[in-house]
Every structure is written in C-alpha cells, then in structure tokens.
C-alpha positions in Angstrom: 19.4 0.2 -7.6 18.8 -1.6 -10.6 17.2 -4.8 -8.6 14.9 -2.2 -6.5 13.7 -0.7 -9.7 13.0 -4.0 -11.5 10.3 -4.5 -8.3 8.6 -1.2 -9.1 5.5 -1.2 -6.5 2.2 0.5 -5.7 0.3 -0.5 -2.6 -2.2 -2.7 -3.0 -5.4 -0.9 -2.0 -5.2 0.5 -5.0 -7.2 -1.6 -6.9 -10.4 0.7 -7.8 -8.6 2.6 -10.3 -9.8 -0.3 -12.7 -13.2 0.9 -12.3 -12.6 4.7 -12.3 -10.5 4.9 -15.2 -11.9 1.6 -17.8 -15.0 4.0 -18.7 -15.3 4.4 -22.3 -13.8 7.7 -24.0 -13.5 9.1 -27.3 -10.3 11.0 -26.6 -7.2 10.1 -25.5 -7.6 7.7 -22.6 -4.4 9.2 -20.6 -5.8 13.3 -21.3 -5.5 14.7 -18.3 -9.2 15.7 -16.8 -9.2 19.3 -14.7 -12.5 18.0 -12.6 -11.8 15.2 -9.7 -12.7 11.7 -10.9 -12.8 8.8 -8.7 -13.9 7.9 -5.2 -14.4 10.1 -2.0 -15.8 8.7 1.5 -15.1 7.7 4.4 -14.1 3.9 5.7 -13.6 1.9 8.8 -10.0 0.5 8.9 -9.0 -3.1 10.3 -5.4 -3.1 11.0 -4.1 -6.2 12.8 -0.9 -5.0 14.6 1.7 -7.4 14.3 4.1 -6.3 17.8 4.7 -7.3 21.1 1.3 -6.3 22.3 -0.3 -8.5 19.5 -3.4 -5.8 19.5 -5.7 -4.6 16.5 -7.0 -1.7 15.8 -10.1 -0.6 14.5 -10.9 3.2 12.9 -12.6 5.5 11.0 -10.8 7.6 8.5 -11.6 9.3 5.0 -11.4 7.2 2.1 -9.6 9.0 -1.3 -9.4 7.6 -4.4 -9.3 10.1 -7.1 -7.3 12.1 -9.8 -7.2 15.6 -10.3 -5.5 16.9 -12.9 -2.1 15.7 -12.3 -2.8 14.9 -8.9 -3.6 11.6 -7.4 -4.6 10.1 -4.7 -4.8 6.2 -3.7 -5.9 5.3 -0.1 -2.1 6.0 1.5 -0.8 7.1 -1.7 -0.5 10.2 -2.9 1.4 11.9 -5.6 1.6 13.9 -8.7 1.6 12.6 -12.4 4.9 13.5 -14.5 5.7 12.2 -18.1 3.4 9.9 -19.9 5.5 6.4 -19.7 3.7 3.1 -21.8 0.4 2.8 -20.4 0.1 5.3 -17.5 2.4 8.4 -16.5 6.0 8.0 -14.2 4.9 9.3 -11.1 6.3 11.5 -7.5 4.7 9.7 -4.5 4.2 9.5 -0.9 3.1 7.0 1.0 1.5 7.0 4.7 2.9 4.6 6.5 1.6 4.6 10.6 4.5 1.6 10.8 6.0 3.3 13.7 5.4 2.6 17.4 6.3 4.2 21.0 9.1 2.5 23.3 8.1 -0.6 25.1 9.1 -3.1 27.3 13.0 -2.3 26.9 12.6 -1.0 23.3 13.4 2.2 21.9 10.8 4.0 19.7 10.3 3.6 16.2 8.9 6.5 14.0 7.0 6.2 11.1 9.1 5.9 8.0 8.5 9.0 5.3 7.9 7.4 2.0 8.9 9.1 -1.4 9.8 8.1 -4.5 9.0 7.3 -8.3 6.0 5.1 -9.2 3.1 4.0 -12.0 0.1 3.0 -12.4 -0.2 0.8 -15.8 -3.7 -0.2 -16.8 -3.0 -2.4 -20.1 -5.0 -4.5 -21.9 -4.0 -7.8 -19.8 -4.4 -5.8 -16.7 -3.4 -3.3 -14.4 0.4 -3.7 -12.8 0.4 -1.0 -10.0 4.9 -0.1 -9.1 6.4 1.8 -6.9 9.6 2.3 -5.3 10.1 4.6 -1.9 13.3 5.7 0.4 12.5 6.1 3.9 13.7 10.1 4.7 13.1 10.0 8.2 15.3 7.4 10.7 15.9 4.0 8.7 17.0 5.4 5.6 16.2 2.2 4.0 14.0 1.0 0.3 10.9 -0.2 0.3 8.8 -1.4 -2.8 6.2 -3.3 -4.2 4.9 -4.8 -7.4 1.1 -5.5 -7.8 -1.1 -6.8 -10.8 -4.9 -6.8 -10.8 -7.1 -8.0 -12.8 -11.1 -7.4 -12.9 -13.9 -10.0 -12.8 -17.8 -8.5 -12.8 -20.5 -10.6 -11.4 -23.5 -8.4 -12.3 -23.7 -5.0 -10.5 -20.5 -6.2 -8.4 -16.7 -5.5 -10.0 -13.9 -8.0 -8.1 -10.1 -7.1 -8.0 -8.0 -9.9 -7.2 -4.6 -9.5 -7.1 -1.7 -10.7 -6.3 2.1 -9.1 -5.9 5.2 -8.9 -3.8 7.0 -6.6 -1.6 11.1 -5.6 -1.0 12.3 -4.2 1.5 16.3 -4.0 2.1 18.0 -4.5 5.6 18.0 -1.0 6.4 14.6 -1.0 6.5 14.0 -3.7 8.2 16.6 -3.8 10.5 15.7 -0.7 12.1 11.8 -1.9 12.4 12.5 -5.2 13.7 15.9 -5.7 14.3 16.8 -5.7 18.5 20.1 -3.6 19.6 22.1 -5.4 21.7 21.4 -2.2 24.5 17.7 -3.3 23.9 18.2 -7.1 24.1 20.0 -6.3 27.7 16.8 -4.0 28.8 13.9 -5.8 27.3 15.1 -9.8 27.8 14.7 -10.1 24.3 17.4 -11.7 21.7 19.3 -9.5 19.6 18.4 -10.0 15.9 20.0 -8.2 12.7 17.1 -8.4 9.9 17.8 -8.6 6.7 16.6 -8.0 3.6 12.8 -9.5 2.8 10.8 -10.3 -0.3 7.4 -10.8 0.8 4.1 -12.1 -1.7 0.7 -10.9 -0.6 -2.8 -11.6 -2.2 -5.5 -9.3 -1.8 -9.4 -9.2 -2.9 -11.5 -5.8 -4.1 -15.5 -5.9 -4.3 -17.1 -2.6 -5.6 -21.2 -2.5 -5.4 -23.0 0.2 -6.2 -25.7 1.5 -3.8 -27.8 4.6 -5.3 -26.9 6.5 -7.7 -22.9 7.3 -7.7 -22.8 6.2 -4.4 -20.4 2.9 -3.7 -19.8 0.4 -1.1 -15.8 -1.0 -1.6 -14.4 -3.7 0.4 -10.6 -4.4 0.4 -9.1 -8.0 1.9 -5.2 -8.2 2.0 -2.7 -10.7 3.4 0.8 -10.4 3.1 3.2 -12.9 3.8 6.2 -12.2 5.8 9.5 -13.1 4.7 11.4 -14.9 7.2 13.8 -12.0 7.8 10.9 -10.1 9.6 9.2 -12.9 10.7 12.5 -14.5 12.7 12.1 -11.0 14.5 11.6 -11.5 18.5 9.4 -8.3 17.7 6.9 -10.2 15.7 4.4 -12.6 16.9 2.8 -13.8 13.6 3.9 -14.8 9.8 0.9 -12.8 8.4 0.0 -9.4 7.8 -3.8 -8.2 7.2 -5.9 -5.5 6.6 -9.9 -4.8 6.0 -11.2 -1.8 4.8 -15.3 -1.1 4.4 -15.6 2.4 2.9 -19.3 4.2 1.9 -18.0 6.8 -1.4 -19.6 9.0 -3.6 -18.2 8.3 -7.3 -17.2 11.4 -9.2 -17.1 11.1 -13.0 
C-alpha cells in the first residue's frame, strides 16, 4: 500500500481549479466558502472506445466544476473535503467510471468499477499536483490511481493547463477489464491473457476563454498512454487512450 499511496492521483480533467481557486483573497486562501464557486454547464463528451468494436462515442452531459463548502466536485470526481493537509485538504472521493461494457463476441460482461478512496488537490506555488488513490467496490476489487501536475500559462483573455501525469493500476484491476478467461478464449476465439499490473503516462491540454460576462468556453485534450500490460490485451485494439470535452459554463465566484 505504501507504493499505491506514493502515486496519489486525481483525474486529469481537473485542471480548471487553477483558475477558480488562484483569485486573490485577503483571508485565508483554504477558508472554506458556504456559496458554490466554480464552473457549472453543460459539455459535449468525445470518448474514443478502445474495445473490440473500436467505436467512439459522442454526448452531451452536465459539466461540474465547483466547491461548496466541503463539497467538491471535478468533472467525474466528486467528494468531500476532510482535514487541511499542506496546500489543500485530504479528501473522500468517488469517481465515475463508465469503463464497463455488455458481453460480446464470447465475452462475459464487465461492470463499471465503483471508485472510492482518499485524494488532494495541492495548488502550491510551483503548481498544482492533483492525487488520488481508489479501490474498485464493485467486481474487480482491484487499485487504481493517478498523479497529475499542472501548470498555468495565460495568453491574454485565454488560461492553458498543460499537464502531464501517470496512472497505476494493479493486476486485479486490470485483469478483470482486460484479461481473457480461458472459458472466454474457448467461446470468443480469442487468446487467453493474464494482465498485469500497468503504469501508464498521459499528457493533457486545458484552454479556458471567457465569453460574456462569467460565462466560459473550456476545452480539455487528453492522451494516455497504455502500458503494455493493457495494451498486449487481445481486448484492445490501440496503444492510446483519448478524450475531448467542449463545455459552455457559467462561473460562479
């Protein structure tokens, strides 16, 4: 547990919180705020699907970006702010993770994992490092975490975010999202394959434009680069993960 802890993770989307929570303040920077700050919208979502079936998908869904109080919540995180720790607070989160899919071709299903565990969010003067570390409660049982840093580059009007990070994930995890059963190998003509364990390094891009008035246009860019355990998989068809997100939000302050 040690090693999983030392790659503390928060995903990567997000990246805004540079913007929402660098304003200037005469108090304490960490106080706690009872009003919502932050980003609320909608956004249209590019997922490339990296199965059998090789499809993407493309879909509209709320965008949230915002603390309340103790409560946060980043894009497919969500969670609630504990003891103050450094630069930021330890935190309780969840994830959504949609990394499931229905039986196909010979395989059995796969259900989405349910994320929870401890993370941060650590905006210091060099930088923000976003960490968090989940177990999967529902069928893998298995670790997954990432480790993030961002820093923040403005070009007039226009904030950029890159960033750049890693993600674990142990055997358990992966195994049970790409690995093949032998029972599946003999139904679907596939190879069995064990997975491993995987440490994969992704890069990723923010661009936050105002509009009118509190209103924002934020564009996220991500790649991730699989780790050969996953990769090897007979279930996966490319060494690349990516995602695009376009979201219109109205900026609470």
């Amino acid at each position: 547990m040690k090693t999983i802890f030392a790659t503390l993770s928060l995903a990567c989307c997000a990246l805004p919180a540079l913007a929402q929570q660098a304003a200037p303040q005469d108090t304490d920077p960490l106080q706690l705020q009872d009003r919502i700050t932050g980003d609320i919208g909608g956004g249209v979502y590019r997922m490339d699907r990296n199965g059998l079936d090789r499809s993407s998908r493309t879909t509209v869904l709320p965008y949230a970006y915002f603390d309340y109080g103790r409560f946060f919540a980043r894009v497919d995180t969500f969670g609630v702010k504990t003891a103050r720790m450094g630069y930021g607070y330890l935190e309780l989160a969840g994830r959504i993770n949609l990394e499931g899919f229905d039986a196909q071709g010979g395989l059995q299903r796969r259900s989405d994992p349910i994320p929870l565990g401890l993370g941060s969010f650590q905006e210091t003067p060099i930088g923000a490092f976003f960490l968090n570390v989940f177990h999967d409660f529902n069928k893998s049982h298995g670790t997954l975490a990432e480790a993030i840093y961002a820093a923040q580059l403005d070009v007039g009007p226009v904030s950029f975010y890159p960033q750049v990070g890693v993600e674990y994930r142990d055997s358990r995890y992966n195994d049970y999202f790409y690995g093949v059963s032998g029972q599946e190998a003999s139904s679907s003509g596939l190879p069995a394959y064990r997975a491993g364990s995987s440490t994969s390094p992704l890069l990723g891009l923010v661009a936050d434009m105002p509009i009118s008035g509190n209103w924002r246009l934020n564009l996220t860019l991500r790649r991730k680069w699989l780790d050969n355990a996953i990769s090897d998989s007979p279930i996966i068809r490319r060494k690349t993960d990516d995602l695009a997100i376009l979201a219109l939000t109205y900026r609470f302050k």
